[in-house]
PDB file as gemmi writes it, atoms N, CA and C in Angstrom:
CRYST1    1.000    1.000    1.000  90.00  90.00  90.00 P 1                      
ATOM      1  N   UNK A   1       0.854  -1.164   0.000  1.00  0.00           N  
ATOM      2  CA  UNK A   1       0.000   0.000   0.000  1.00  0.00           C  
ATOM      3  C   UNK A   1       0.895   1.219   0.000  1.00  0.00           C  
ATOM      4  N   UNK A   2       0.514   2.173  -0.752  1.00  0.00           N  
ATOM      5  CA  UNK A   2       1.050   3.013  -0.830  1.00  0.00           C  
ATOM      6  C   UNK A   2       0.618   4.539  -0.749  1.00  0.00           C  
ATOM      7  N   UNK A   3       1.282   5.596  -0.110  1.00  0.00           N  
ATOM      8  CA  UNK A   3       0.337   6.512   0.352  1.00  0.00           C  
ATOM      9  C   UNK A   3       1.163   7.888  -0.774  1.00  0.00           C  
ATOM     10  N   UNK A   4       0.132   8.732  -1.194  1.00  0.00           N  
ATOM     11  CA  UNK A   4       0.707   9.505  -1.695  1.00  0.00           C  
ATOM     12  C   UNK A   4       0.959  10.698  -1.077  1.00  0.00           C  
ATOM     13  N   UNK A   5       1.962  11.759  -1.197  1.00  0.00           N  
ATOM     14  CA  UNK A   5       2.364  12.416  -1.048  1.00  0.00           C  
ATOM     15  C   UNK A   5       1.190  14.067  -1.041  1.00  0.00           C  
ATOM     16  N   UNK A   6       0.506  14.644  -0.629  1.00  0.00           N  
ATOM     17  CA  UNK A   6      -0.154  15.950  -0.626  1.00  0.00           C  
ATOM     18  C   UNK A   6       0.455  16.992  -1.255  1.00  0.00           C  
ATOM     19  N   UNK A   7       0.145  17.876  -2.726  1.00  0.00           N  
ATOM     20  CA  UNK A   7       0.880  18.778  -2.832  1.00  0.00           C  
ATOM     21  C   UNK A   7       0.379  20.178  -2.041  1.00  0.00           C  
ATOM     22  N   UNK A   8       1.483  20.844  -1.913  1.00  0.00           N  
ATOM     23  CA  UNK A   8       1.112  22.098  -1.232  1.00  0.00           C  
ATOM     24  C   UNK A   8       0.297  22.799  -1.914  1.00  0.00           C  
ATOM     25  N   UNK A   9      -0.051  22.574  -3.710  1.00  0.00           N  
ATOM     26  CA  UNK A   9      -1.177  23.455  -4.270  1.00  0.00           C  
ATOM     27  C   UNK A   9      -2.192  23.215  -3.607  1.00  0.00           C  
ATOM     28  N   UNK A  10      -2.522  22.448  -3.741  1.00  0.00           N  
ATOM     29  CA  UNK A  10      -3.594  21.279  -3.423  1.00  0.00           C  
ATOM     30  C   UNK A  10      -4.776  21.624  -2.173  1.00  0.00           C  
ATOM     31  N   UNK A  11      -3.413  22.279  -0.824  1.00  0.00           N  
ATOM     32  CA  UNK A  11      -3.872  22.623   0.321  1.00  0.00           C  
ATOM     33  C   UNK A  11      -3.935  24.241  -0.044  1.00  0.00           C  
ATOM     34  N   UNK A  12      -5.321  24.971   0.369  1.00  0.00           N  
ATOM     35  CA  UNK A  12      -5.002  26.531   0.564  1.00  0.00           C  
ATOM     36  C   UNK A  12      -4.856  26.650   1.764  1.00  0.00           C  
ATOM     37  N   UNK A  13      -4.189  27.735   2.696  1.00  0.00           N  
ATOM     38  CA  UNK A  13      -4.191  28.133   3.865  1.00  0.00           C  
ATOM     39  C   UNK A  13      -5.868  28.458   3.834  1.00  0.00           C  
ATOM     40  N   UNK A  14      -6.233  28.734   5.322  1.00  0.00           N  
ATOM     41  CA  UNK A  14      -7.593  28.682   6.243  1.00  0.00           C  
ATOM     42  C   UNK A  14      -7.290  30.667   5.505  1.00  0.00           C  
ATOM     43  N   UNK A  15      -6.536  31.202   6.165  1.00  0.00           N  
ATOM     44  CA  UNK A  15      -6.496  32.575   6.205  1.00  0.00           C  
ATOM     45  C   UNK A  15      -7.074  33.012   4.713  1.00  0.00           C  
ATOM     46  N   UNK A  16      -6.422  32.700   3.565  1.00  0.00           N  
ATOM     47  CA  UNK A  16      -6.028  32.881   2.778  1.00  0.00           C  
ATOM     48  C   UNK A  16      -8.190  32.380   1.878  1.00  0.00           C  
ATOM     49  N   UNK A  17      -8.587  31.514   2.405  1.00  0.00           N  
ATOM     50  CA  UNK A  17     -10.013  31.379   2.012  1.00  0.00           C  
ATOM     51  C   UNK A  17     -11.003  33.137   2.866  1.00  0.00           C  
ATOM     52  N   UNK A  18     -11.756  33.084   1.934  1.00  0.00           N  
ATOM     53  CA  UNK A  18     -12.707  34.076   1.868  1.00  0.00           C  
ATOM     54  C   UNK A  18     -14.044  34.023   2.786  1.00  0.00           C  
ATOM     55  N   UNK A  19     -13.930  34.384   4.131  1.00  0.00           N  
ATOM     56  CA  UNK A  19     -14.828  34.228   5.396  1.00  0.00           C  
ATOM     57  C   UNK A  19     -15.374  35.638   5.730  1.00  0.00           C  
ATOM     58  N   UNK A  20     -16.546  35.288   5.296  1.00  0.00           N  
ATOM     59  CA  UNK A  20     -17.389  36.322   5.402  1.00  0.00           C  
ATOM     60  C   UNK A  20     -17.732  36.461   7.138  1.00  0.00           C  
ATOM     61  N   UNK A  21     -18.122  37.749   7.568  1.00  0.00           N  
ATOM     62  CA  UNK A  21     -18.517  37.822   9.054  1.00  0.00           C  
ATOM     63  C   UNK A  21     -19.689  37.933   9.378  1.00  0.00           C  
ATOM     64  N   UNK A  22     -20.334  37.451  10.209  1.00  0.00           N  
ATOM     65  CA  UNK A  22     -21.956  37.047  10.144  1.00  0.00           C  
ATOM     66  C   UNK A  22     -22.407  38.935  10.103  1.00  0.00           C  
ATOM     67  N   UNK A  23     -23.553  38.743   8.812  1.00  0.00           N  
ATOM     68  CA  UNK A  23     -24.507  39.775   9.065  1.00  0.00           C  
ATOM     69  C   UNK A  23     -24.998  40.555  10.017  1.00  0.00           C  
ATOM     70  N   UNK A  24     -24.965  41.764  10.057  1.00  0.00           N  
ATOM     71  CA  UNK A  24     -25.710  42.178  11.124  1.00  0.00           C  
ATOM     72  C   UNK A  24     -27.615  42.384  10.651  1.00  0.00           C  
ATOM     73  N   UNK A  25     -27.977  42.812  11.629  1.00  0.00           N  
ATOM     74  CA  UNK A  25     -29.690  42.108  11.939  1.00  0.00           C  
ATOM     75  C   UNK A  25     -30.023  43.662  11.036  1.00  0.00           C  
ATOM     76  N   UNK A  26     -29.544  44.392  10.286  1.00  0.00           N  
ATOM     77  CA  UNK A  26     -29.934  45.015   9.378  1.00  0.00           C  
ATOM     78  C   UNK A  26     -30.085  44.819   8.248  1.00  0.00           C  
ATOM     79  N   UNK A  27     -30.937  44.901   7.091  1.00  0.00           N  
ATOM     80  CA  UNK A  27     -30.997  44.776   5.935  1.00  0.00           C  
ATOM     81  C   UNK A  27     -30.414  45.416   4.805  1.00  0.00           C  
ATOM     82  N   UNK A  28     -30.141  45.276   3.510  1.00  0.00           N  
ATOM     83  CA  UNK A  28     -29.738  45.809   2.371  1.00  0.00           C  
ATOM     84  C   UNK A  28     -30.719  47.510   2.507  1.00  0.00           C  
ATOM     85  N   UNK A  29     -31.835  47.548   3.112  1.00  0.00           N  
ATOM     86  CA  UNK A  29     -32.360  48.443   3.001  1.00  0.00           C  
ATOM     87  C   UNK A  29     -32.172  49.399   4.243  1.00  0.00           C  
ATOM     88  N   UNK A  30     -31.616  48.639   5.533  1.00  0.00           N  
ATOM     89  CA  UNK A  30     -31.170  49.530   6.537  1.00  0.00           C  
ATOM     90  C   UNK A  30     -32.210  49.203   7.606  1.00  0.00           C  
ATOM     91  N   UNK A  31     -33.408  48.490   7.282  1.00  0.00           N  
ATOM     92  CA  UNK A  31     -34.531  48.512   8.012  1.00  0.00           C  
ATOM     93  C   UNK A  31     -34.487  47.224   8.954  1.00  0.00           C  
ATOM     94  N   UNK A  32     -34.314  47.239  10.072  1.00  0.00           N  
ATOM     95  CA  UNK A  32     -34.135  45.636  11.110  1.00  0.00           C  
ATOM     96  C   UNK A  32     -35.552  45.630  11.571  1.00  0.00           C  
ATOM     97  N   UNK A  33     -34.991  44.808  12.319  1.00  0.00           N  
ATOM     98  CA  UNK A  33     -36.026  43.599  12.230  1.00  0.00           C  
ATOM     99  C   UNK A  33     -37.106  44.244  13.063  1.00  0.00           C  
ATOM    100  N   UNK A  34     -36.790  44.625  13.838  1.00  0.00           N  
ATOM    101  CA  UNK A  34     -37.154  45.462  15.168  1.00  0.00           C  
ATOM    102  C   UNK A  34     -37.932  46.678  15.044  1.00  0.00           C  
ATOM    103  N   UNK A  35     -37.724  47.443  13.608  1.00  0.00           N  
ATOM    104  CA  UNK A  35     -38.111  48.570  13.084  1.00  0.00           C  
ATOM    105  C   UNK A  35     -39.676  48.089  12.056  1.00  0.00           C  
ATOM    106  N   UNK A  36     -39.009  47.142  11.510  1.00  0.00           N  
ATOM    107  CA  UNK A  36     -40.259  46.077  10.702  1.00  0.00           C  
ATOM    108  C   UNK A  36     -41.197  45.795  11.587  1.00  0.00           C  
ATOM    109  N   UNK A  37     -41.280  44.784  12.680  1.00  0.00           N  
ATOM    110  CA  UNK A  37     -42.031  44.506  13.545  1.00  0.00           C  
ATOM    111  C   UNK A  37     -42.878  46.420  13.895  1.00  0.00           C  
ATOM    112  N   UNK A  38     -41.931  47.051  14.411  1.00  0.00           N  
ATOM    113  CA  UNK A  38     -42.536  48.014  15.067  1.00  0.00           C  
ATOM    114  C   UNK A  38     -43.645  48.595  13.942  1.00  0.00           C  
ATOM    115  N   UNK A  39     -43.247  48.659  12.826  1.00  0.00           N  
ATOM    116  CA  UNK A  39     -44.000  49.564  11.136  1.00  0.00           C  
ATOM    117  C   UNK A  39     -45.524  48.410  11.629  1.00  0.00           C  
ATOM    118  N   UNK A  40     -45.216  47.064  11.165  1.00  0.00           N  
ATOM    119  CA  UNK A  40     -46.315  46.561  10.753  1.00  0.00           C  
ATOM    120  C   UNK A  40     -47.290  46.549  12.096  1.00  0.00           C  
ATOM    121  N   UNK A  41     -47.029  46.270  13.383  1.00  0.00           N  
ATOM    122  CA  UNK A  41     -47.638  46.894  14.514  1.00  0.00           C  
ATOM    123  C   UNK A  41     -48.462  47.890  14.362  1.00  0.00           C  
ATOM    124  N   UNK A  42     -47.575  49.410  13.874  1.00  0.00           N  
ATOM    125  CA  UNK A  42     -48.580  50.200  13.665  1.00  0.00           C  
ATOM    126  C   UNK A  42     -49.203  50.419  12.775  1.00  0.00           C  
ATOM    127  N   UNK A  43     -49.178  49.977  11.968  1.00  0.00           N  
ATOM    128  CA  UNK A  43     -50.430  49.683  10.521  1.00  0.00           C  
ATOM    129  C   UNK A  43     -51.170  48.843  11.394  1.00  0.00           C  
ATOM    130  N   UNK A  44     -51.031  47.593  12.036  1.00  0.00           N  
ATOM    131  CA  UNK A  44     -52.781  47.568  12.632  1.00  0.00           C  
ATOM    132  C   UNK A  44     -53.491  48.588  13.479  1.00  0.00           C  
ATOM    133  N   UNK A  45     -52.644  48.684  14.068  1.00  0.00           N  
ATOM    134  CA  UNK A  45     -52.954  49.625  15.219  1.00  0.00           C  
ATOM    135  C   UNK A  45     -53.943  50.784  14.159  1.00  0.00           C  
ATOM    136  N   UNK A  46     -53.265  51.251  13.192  1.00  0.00           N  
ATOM    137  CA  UNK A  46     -54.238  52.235  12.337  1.00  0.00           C  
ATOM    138  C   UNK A  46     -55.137  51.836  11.592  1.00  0.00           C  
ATOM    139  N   UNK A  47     -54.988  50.404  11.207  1.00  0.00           N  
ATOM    140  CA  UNK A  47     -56.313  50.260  10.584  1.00  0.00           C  
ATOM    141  C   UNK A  47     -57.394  49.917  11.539  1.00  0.00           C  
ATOM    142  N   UNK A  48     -57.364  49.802  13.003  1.00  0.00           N  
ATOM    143  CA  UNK A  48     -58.217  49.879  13.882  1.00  0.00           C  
ATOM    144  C   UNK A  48     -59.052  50.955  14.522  1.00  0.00           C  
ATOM    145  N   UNK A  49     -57.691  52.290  14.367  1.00  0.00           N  
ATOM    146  CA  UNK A  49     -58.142  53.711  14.908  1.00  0.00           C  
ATOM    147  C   UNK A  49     -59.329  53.522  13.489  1.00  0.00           C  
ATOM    148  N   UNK A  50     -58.389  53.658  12.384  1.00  0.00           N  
ATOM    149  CA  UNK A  50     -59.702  53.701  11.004  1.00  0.00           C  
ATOM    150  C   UNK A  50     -61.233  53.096  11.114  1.00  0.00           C  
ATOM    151  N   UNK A  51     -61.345  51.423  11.724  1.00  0.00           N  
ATOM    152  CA  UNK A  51     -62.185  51.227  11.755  1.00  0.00           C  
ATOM    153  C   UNK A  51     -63.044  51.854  12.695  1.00  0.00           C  
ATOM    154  N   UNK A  52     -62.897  52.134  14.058  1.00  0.00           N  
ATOM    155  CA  UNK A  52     -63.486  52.916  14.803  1.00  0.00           C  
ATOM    156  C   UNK A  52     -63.966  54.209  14.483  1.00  0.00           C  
ATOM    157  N   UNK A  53     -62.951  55.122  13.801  1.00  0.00           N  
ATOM    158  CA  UNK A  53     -63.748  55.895  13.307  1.00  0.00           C  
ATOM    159  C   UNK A  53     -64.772  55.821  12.376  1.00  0.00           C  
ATOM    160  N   UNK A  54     -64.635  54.428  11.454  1.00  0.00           N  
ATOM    161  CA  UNK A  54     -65.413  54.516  10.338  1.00  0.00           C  
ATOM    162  C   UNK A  54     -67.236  53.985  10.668  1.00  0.00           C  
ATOM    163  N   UNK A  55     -66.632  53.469  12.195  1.00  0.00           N  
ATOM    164  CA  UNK A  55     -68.150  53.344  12.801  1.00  0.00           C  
ATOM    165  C   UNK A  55     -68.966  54.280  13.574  1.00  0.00           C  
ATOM    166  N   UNK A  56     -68.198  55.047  13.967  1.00  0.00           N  
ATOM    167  CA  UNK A  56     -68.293  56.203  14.398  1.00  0.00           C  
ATOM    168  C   UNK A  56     -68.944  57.298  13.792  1.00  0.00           C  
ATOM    169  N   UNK A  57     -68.318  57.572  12.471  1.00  0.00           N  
ATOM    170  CA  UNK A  57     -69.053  58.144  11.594  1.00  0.00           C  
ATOM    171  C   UNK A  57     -70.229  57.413  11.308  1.00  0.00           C  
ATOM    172  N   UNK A  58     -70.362  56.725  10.690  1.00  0.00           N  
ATOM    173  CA  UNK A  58     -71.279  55.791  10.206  1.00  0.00           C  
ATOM    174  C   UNK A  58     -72.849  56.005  11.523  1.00  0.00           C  
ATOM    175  N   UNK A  59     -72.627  56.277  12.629  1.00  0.00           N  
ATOM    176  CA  UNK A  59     -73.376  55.959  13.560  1.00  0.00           C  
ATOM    177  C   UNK A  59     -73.941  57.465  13.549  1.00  0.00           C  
ATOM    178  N   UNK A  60     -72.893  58.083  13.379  1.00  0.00           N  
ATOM    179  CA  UNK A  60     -73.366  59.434  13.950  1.00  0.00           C  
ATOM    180  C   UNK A  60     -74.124  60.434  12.265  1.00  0.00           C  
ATOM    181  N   UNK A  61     -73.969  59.640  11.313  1.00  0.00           N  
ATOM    182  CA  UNK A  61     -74.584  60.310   9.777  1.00  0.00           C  
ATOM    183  C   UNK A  61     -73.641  61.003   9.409  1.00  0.00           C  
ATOM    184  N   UNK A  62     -72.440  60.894   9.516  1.00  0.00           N  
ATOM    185  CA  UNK A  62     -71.411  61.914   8.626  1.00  0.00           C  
ATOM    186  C   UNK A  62     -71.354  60.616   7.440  1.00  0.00           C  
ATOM    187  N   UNK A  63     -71.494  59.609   7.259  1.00  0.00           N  
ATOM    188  CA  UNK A  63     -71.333  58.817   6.218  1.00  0.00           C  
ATOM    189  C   UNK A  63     -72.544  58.112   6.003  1.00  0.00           C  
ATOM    190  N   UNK A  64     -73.187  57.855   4.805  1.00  0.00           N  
ATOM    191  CA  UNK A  64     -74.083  57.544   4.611  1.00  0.00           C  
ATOM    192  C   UNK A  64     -74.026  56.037   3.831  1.00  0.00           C  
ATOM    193  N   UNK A  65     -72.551  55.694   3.536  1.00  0.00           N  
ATOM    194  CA  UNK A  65     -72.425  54.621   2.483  1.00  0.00           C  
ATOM    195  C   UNK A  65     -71.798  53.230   3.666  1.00  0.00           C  
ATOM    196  N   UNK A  66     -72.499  52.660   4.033  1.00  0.00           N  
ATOM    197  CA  UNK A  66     -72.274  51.647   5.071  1.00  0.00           C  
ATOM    198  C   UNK A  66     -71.397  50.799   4.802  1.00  0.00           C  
ATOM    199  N   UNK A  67     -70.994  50.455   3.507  1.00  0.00           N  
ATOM    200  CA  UNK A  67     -69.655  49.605   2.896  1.00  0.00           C  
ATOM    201  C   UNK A  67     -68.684  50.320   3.332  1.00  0.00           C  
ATOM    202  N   UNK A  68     -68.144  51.698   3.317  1.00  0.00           N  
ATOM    203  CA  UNK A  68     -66.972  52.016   3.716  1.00  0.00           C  
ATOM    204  C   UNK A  68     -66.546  51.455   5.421  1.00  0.00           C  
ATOM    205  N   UNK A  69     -67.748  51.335   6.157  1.00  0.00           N  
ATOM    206  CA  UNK A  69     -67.473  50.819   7.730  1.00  0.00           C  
ATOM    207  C   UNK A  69     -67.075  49.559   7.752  1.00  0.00           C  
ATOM    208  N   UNK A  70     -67.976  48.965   6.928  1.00  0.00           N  
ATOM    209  CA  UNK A  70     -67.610  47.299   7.058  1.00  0.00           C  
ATOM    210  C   UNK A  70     -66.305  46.852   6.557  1.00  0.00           C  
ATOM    211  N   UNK A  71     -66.199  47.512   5.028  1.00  0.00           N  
ATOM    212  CA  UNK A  71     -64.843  47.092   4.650  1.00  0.00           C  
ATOM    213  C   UNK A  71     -63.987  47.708   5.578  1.00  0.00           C  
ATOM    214  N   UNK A  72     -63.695  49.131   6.566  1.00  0.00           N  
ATOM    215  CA  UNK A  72     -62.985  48.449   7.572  1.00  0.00           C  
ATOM    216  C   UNK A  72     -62.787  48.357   8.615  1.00  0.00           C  
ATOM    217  N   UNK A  73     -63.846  48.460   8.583  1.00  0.00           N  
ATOM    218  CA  UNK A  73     -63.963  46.940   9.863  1.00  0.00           C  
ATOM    219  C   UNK A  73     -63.715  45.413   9.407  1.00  0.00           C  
ATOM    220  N   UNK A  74     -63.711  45.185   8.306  1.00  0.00           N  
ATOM    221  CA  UNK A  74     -62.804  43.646   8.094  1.00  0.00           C  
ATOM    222  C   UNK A  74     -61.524  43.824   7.960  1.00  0.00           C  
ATOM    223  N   UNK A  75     -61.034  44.853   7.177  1.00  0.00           N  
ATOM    224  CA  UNK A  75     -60.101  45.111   7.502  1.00  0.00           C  
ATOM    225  C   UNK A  75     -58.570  45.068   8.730  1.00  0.00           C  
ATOM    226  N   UNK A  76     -59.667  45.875   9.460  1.00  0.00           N  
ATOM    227  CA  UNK A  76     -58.824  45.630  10.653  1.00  0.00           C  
ATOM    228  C   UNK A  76     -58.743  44.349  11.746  1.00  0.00           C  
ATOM    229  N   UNK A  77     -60.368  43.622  11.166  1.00  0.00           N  
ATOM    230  CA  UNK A  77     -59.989  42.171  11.966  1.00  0.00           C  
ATOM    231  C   UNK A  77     -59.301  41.560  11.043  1.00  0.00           C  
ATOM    232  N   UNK A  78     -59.237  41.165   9.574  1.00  0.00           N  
ATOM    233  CA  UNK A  78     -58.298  40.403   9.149  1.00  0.00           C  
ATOM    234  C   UNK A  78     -56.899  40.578   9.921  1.00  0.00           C  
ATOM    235  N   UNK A  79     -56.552  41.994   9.826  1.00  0.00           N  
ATOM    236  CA  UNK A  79     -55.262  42.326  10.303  1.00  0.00           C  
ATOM    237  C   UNK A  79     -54.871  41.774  11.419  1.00  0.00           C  
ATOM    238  N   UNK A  80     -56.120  42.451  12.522  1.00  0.00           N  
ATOM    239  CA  UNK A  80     -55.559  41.712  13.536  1.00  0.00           C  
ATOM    240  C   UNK A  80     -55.491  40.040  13.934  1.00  0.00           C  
ATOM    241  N   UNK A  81     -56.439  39.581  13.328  1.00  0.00           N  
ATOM    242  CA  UNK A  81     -56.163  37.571  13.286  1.00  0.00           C  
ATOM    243  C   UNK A  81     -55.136  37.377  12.769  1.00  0.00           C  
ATOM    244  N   UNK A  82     -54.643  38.154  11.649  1.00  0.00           N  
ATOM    245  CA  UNK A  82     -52.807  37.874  11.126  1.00  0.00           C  
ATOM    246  C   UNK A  82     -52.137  38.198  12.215  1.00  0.00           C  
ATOM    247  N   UNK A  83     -51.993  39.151  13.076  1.00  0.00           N  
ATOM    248  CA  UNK A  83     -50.943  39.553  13.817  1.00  0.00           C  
ATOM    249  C   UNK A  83     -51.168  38.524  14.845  1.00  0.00           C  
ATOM    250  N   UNK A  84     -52.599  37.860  15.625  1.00  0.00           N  
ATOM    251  CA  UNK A  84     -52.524  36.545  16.075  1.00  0.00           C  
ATOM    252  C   UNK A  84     -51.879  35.629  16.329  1.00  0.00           C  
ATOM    253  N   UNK A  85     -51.931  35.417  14.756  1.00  0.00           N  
ATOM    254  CA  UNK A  85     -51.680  33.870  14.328  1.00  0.00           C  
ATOM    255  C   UNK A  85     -50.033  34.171  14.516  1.00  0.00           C  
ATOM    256  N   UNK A  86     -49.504  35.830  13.934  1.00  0.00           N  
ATOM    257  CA  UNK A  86     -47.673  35.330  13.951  1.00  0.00           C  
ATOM    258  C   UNK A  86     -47.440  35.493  15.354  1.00  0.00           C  
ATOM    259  N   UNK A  87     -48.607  36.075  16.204  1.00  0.00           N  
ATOM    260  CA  UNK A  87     -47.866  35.758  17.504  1.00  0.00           C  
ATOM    261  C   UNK A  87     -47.899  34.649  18.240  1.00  0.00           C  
ATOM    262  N   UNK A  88     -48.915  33.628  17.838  1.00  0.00           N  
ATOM    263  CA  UNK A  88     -49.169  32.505  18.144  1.00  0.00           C  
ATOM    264  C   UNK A  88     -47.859  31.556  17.726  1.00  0.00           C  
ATOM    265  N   UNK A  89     -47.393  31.757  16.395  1.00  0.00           N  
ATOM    266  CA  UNK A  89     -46.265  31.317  16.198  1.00  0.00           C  
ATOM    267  C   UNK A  89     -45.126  31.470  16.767  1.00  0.00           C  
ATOM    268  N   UNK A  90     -44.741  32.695  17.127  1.00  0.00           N  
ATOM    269  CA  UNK A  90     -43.603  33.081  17.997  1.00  0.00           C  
ATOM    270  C   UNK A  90     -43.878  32.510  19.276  1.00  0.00           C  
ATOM    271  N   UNK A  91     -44.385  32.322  19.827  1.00  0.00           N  
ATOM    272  CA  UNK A  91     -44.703  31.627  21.056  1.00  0.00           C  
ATOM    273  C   UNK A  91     -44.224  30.623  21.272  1.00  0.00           C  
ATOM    274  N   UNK A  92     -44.831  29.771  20.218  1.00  0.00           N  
ATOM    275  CA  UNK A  92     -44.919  28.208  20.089  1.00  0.00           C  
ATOM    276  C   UNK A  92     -43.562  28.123  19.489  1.00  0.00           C  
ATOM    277  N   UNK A  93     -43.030  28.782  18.612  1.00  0.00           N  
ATOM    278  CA  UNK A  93     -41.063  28.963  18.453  1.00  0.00           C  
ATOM    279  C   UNK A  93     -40.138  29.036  19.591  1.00  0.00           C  
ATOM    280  N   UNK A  94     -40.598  30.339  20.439  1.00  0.00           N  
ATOM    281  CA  UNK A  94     -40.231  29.955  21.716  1.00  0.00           C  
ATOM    282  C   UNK A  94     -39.967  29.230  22.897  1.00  0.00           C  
ATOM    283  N   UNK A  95     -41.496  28.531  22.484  1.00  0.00           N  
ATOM    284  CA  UNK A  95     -41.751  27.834  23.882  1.00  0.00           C  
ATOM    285  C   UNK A  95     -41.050  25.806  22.999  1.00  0.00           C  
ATOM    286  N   UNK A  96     -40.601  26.097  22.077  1.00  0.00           N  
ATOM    287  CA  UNK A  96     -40.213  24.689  21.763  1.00  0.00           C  
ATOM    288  C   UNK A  96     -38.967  24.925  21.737  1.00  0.00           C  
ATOM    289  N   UNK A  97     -37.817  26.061  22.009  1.00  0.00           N  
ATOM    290  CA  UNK A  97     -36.931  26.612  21.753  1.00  0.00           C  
ATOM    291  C   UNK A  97     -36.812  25.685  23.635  1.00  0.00           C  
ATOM    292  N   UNK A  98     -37.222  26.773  24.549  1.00  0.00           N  
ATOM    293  CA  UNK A  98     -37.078  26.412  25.703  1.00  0.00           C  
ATOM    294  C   UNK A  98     -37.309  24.905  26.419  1.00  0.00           C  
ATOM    295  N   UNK A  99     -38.035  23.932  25.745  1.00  0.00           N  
ATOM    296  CA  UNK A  99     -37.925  22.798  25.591  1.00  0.00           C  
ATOM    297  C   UNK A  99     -36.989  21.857  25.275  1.00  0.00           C  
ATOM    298  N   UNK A 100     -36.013  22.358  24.378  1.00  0.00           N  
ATOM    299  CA  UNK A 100     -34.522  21.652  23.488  1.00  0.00           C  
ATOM    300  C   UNK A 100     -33.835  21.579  25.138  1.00  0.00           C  
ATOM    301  N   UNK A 101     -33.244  20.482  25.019  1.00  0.00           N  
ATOM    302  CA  UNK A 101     -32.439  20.042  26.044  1.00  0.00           C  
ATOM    303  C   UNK A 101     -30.885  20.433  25.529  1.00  0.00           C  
ATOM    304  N   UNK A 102     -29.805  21.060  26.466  1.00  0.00           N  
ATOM    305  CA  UNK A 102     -28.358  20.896  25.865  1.00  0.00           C  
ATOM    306  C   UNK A 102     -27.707  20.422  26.212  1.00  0.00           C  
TER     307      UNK A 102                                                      
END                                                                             
């Protein structure tokens, strides 16, 4: 048996390979994660002030066209059952996170 010899081309140095350094939690656009969360937060949050007002009006005769209330008012519950459900997820990410044994 015979073993061959390794050429030094063959091997590159560790240094000498191209190691990128982990990302930071900002995006190509500058916007983290933290800033995202906070944006889409307050888009429900406003399409709720919206719906309230839009019942509001609606109640009191400044609007006479009853579709503008409802649409949003679905609106803002769709929204908020989405924001739900991803918090339902984060939870359950969490809480299976804290489960992993090390």
């Amino acid at each position: 048996m015979s073993v061959d010899v390794i050429s030094s081309a063959a091997v590159k140095p560790v240094a000498a390979q191209s190691m990128k350094a982990p990302s930071s939690s900002k995006s190509e656009t500058g916007v983290t994660f933290g800033q995202l969360l906070s944006n889409a937060l307050g888009d429900v949050n406003k399409l709720q002030l919206d719906a309230n007002q839009a019942s509001v009006n609606l109640a009191t005769g400044k609007v006479q066209d009853i579709s503008e209330a409802v649409i949003a008012t679905e609106k803002a519950s769709m929204a908020l059952q989405l924001t739900m459900q991803v918090r339902n997820k984060v939870i359950d990410a969490y809480q299976e996170i804290m489960r992993m044994q090390v």
